[in-house]
C-alpha positions in Angstrom: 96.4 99.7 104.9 95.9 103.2 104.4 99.0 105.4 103.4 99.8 108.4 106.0 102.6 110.1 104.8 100.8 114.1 104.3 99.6 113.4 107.9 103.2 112.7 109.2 104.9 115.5 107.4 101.8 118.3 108.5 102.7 117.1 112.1 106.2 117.8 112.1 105.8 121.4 109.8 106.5 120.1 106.1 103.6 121.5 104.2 105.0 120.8 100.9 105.7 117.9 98.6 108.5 119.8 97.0 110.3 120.5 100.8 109.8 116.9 101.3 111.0 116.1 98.5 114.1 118.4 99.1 114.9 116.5 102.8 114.9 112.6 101.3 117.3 114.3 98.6 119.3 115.4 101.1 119.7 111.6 102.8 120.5 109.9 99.2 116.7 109.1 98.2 116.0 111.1 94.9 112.1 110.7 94.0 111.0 112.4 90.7 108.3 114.3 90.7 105.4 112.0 89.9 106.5 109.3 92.0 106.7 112.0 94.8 103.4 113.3 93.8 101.6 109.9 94.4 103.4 109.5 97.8 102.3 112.7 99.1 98.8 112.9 97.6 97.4 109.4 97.2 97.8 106.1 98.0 101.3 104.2 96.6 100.9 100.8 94.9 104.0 100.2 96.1 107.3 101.3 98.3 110.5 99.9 98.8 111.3 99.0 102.1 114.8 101.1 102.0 112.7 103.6 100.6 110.1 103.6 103.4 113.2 103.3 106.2 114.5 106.8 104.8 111.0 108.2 104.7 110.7 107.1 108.7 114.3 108.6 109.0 113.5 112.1 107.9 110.1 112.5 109.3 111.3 110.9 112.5 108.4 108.6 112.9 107.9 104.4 113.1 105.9 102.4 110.5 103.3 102.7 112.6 102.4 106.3 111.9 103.0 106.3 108.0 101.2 102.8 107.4 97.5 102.7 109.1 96.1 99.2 109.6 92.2 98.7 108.0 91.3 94.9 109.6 87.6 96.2 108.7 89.0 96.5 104.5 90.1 92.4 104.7 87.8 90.1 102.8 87.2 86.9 105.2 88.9 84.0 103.8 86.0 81.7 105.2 83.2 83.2 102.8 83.1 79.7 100.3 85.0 81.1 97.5 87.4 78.3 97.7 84.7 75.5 97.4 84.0 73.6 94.0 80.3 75.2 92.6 78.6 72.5 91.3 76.8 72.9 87.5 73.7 73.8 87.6 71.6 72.1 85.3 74.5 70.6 82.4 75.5 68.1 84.7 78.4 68.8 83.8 81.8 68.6 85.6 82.3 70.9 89.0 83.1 74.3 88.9 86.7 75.3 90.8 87.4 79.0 91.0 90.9 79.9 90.4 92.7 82.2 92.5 93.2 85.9 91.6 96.9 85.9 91.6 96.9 83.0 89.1 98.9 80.7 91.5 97.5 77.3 91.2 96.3 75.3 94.8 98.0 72.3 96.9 96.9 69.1 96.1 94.2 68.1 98.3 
């Protein structure tokens, strides 16, 4: 996804982070500055959903315009990562990757 928000606010005449800043105050969403900083010039790690539905409020937009899809970006699942590598020459036992988020697999 790639985050949209400077975009939104330049189309509807809010050129600063500070007067944007100023508006979600003014509907009950108070941002410091460096969280506001990162919304408006970079990419957020994360949002709040109520966050994101006050965001859509002020600006007057959908989801849709602040959150732009990247299908290209995703990694196929299908690539082989999730089958067993077998050792090379040790003879050893297989090799299972573990997943990146350090949740353990089903049983098979």
């Amino acid at each position: 996804m790639r985050w949209n928000l400077r975009l939104a606010a330049a189309n509807r005449g809010i050129w600063k982070a500070s007067e944007l800043q100023r508006m979600l105050a003014e509907h009950g969403l108070a941002i410091s500055a460096g969280k506001m900083s990162g919304l408006w010039s970079g990419e957020p790690a994360s949002i709040k959903l109520e966050d994101l539905n006050v965001i859509c409020a002020v600006l007057g937009c959908g989801v849709e315009e602040l959150l732009i899809p990247e299908p290209d970006k995703v990694r196929r699942v299908d690539d082989g990562q999730d089958k067993p590598v077998t050792a090379a020459v040790s003879g050893g036992p297989p090799v299972v990757p573990k997943r990146k988020d350090g949740r353990s697999l089903p049983p098979a």
